[in-house]
N, C-alpha and C positions, 0 to 999 in steps of 0.2 A: 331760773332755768338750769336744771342739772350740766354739771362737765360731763359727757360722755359720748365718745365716740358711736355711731348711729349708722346701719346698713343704708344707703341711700344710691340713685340711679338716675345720673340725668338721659332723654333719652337716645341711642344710638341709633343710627340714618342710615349706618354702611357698616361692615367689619371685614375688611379682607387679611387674610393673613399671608402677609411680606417675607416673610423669612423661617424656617422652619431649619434646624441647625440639626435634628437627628439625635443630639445628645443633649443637654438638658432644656433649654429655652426655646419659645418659637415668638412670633414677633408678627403684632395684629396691628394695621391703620383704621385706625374709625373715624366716622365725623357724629360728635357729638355736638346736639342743641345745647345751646348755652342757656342762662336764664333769661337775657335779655333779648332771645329770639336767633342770634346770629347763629352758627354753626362755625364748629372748631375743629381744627385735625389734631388728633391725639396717637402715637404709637406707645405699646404696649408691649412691655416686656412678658410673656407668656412664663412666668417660672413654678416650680411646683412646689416651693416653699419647702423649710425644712425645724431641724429639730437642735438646741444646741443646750448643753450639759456645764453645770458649776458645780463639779463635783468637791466639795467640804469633807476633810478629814477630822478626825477626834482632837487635831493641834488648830484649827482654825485654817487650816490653809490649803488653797485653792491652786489643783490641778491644770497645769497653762501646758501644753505641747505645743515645738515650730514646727513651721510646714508652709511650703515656698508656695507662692497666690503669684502666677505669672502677668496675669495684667497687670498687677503693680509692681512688677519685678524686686520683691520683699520676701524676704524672709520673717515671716508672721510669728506675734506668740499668742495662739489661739486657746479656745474653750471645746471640746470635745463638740464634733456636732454632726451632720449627714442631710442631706433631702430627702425629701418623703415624696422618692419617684418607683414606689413601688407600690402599684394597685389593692388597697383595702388595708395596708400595713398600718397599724393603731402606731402613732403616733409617740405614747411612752412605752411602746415594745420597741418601735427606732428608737428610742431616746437610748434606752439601754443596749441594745445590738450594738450602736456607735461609741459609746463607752469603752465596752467588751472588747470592739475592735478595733479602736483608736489609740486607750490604754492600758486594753488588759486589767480593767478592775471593775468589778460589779457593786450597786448601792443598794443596800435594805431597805434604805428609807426617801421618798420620792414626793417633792411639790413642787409646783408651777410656780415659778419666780415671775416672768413679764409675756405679755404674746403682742409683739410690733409685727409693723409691717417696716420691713428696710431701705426701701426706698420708693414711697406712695407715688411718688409725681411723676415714674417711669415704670414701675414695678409691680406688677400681683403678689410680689414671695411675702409669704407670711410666716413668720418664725415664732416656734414656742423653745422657750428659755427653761430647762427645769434646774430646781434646786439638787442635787444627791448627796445624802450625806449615810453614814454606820455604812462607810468606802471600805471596801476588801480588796486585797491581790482577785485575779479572777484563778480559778483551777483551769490545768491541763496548757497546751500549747496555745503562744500567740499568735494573733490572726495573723497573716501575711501580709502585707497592706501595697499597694502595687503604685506605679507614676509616682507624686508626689508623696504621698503615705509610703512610701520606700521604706523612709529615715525621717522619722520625728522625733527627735530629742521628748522629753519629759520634765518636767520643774515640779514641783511643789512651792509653792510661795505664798507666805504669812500674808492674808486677808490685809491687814495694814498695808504691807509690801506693795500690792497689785494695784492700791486705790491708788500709792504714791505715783506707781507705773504711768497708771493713765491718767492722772493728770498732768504729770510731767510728760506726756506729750512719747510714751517709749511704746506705749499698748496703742493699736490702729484698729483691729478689729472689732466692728460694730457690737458684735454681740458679746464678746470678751470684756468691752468696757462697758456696757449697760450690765452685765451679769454680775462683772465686779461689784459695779456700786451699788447694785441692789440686792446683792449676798451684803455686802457691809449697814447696808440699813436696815435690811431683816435680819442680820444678827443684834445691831445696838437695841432691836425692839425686840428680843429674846426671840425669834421666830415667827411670834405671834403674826396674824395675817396671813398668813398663806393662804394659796389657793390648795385642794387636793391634787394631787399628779391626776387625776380622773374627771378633772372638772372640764364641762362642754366648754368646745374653741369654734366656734360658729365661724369666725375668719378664717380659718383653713379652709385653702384651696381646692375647686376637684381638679386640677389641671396636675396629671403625673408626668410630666419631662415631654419634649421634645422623640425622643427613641419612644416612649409609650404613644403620642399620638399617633407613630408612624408607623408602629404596629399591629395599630386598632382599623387604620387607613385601608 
């Protein structure tokens, strides 16, 4: 039997939606049939998934910016990244707009590193991971970045560096540490494998944010 993850639908009985937040997530109860017959409540985190960047320099080494995540009251050291809460927006045209305006640097060269979902047992967000690498300054003024994107420091740090990071337990963020290690294993394997930056993502969401449903409302 092949390993691979497979669209599938046990059937839902109800769907109300509980919580509608205006900004990005909204929040559905359903009862779902189980296989054995019973019926189960399940809530649903309603998110609109997003897009997140390991940008690779000609030295090997991987673009990390902080930027304060107030639920967990941390000071982060993250991978460039954004949601994809704006209607009909291609997916690696966000990939690179967040780049541009995260760190002020544009990539020549673009593939698909990983596409998770971050957390399946409460979550719809579905994140695509890209590779970027032939990294440039970006021309002209940088973006303004507002709330937490105020003041994001910037790092560069050796591919080695970053794996020691998170497994030494210093890197938190989900897709900062799955990006790491899977830029460090599709370097050891010369690149080879990659997906295209343009390759079908069947997992991504239609759900645009929380503020787009209540727009459409």
């Amino acid at each position: 039997m092949p390993i691979r993850d497979e669209p599938a639908s046990y059937d839902v009985t109800s769907s109300e939606l509980v919580y509608r937040s205006g900004h990005v997530i909204d929040v559905r109860r359903e009862q779902v049939t189980m296989p054995g017959g019973d019926s189960a409540t399940r809530d649903v985190v309603q998110h609109p998934g997003a897009v997140a960047i390991i940008p690779v320099d000609a030295q090997d080494r991987i673009l990390l910016l902080q930027q304060y995540r107030h639920p967990v009251r941390q000071l982060l050291w993250e991978t460039p990244a954004g949601l994809l809460d704006e209607p009909g927006e291609d997916p690696l045209e966000a990939a690179k707009r967040e780049l541009f305006e995260e760190a002020h640097v544009r990539a020549a060269r673009w593939d698909v590193l990983l596409d998770v979902f971050t957390s399946p047992g409460m979550s719809s967000e579905a994140v695509r991971i890209y590779l970027a690498r032939d990294v440039a300054a970006a021309d002209g003024p940088r973006h303004a970045g507002e709330h937490e994107e105020a003041d994001m420091p910037i790092e560069w740090v050796p591919v080695e560096e970053a794996v020691r990071l998170a497994f030494n337990g210093d890197l938190h963020n989900p897709l900062t540490v799955m990006g790491v290690l899977a830029v460090a294993t599709a370097r050891a394997n010369r690149w080879s494998g990659l997906r295209p930056a343009d390759s079908p993502w069947p997992q991504m969401g239609e759900f645009r944010g929380s503020a787009a449903e209540a727009r459409r409302a």
